[in-house]
C-alpha positions as CSV (number, residue, x, y, z in Angstrom):
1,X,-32.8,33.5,-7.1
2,X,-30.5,30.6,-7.9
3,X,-29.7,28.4,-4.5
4,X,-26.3,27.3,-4.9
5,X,-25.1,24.0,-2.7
6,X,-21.9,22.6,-1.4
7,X,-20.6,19.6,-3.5
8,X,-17.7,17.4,-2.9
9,X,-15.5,17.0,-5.2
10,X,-16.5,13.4,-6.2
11,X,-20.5,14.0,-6.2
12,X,-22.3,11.9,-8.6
13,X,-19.7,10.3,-9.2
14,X,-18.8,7.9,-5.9
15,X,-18.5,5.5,-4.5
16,X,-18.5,2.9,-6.9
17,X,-17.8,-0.9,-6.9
18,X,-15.4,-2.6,-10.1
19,X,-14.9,-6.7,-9.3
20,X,-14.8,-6.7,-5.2
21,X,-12.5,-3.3,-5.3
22,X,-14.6,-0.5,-3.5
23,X,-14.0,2.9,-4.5
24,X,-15.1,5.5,-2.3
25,X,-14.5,9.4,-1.6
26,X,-12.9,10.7,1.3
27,X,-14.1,14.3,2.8
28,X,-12.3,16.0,4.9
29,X,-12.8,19.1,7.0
30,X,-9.9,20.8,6.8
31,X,-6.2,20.1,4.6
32,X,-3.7,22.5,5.9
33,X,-0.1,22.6,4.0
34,X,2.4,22.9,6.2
35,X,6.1,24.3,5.0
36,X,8.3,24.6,7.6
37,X,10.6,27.9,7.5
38,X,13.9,27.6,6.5
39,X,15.7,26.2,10.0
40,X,12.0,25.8,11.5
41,X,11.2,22.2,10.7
42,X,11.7,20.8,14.7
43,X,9.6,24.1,16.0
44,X,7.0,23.0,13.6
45,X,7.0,20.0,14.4
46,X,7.0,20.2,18.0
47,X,4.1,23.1,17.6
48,X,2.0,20.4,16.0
49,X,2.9,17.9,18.6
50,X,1.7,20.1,21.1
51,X,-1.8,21.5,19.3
52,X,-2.9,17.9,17.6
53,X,-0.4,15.4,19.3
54,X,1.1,14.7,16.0
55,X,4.6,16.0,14.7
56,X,5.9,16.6,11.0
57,X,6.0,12.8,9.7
58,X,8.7,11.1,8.0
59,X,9.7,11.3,4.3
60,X,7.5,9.5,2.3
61,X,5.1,9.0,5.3
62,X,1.9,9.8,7.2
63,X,1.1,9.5,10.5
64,X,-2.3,10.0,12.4
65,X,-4.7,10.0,15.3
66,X,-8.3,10.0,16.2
67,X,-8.3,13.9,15.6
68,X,-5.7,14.7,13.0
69,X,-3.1,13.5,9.9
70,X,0.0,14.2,8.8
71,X,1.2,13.2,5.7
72,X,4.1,14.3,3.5
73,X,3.6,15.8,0.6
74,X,6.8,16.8,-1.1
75,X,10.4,18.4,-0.3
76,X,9.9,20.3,2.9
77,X,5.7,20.3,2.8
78,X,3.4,18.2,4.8
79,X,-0.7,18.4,4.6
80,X,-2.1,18.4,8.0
81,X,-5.7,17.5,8.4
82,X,-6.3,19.9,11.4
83,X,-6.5,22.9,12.0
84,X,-3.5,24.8,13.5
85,X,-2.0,27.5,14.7
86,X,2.2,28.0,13.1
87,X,2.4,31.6,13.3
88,X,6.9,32.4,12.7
89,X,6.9,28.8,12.4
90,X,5.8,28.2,8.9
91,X,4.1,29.2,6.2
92,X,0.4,27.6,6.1
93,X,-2.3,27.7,3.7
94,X,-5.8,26.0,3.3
95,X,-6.6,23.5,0.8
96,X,-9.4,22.2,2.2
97,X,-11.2,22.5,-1.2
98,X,-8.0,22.0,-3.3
99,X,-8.0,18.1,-3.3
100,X,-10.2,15.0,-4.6
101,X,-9.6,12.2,-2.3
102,X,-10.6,8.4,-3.4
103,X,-10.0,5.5,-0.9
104,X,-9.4,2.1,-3.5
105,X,-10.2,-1.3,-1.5
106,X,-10.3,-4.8,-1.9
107,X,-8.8,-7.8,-3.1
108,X,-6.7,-7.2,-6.4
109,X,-6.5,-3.5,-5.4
110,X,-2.6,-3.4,-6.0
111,X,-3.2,-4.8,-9.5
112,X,-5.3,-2.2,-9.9
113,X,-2.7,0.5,-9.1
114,X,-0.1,-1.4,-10.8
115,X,-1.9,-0.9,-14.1
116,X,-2.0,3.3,-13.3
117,X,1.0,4.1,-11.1
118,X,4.7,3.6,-11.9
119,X,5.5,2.7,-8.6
120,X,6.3,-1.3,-6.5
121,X,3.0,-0.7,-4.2
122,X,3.3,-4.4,-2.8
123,X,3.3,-4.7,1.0
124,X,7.0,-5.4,1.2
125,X,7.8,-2.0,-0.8
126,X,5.2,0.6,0.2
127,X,3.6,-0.4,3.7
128,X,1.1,1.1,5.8
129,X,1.5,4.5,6.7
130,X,4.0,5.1,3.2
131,X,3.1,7.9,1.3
132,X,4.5,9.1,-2.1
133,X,3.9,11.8,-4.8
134,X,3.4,10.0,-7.9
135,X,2.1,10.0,-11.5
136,X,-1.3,8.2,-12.2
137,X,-1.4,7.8,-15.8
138,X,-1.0,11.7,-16.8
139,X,-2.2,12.9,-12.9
140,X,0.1,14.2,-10.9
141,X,-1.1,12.3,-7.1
142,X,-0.7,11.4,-3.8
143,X,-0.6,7.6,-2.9
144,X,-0.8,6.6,0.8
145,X,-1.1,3.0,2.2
146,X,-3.8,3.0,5.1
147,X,-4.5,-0.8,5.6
148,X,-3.7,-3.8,4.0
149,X,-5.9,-3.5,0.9
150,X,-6.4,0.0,1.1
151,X,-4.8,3.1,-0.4
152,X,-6.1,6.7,-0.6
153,X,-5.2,8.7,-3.7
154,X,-5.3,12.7,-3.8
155,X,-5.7,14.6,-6.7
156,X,-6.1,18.3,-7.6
157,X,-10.1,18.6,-7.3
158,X,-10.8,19.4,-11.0
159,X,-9.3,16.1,-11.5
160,X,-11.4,14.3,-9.8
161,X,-14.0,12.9,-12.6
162,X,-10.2,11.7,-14.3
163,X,-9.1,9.8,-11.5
164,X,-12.9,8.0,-10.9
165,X,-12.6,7.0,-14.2
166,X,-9.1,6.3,-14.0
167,X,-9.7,3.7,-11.0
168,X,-12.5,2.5,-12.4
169,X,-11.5,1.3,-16.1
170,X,-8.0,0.0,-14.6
171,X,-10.7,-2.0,-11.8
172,X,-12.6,-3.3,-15.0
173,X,-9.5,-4.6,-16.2
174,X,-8.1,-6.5,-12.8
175,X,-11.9,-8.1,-12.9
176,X,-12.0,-9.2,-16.4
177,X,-8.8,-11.1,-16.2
178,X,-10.1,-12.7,-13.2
């Protein structure tokens, strides 16, 4: 009998280092998304407040604690990184297994992006903590600031050898023009 094992959705192929920018995947337990019911959005909110001390974030951004995130992730949808309970509040589904997340590092990191995404991610435009739904080449992603030099990107899982490879030949290119 064939034992089948668990694999993340960047296996094999992370993390990975292109000219001092450190690419590395990001596992998380549990992705939640979160849409609020029509006329439901501060009861949401205030539901998550009071189960993971965290309420709906801002447009375009994502907030977080020791034990949870919540990061917008479109009109009236947030991914929360918990789990949680929303019954009448919202409708909730898991994507836990849904999403390929990369965290990109390092000096020259915004160059790197600035070569994929179509979007100012300089400090003074897109701080830490903003978040944005984006294209990445031909990817549709998620793009969040979460220190200085460091931004994760979320992709649908089955794009997750594309967006390694992605990262990787735009990190090529920052190094060789170094």
């Amino acid at each position: 009998m064939v034992k089948l094992l668990p694999l993340s959705p960047s296996a094999n192929l992370l993390p990975r280092e292109v000219g001092g920018i450190a690419l590395e995947e990001v596992v998380l337990d549990r992705i939640l998304s979160v849409a609020p019911f029509r006329g439901q959005a501060k009861a949401t909110s205030a539901a998550l407040k009071n189960q993971i001390g965290l309420g709906l974030s801002a447009v375009g951004r994502a907030t977080s604690n020791r034990r949870a995130r919540v990061l917008w992730a479109g009109h009236r949808i947030w991914l929360v990184t918990a789990e949680v309970t929303l019954d009448g509040f919202a409708a909730v589904s898991d994507q836990s297994d849904a999403w390929a997340i990369t965290r990109a590092s390092g000096a020259g990191v915004e160059d790197m992006l600035a070569r994929l995404v179509p979007m100012d991610l300089r400090p003074s435009a897109f701080r830490n903590g903003h978040t944005a739904r984006t294209m990445l080449r031909h990817m549709s992603v998620s793009i969040t600031r979460v220190g200085a030099q460091a931004f994760e990107i979320m992709a649908m899982r089955s794009m997750a050898g594309t967006l390694v490879h992605e990262l990787e030949s735009a990190a090529r290119g920052v190094a060789a023009r170094r």
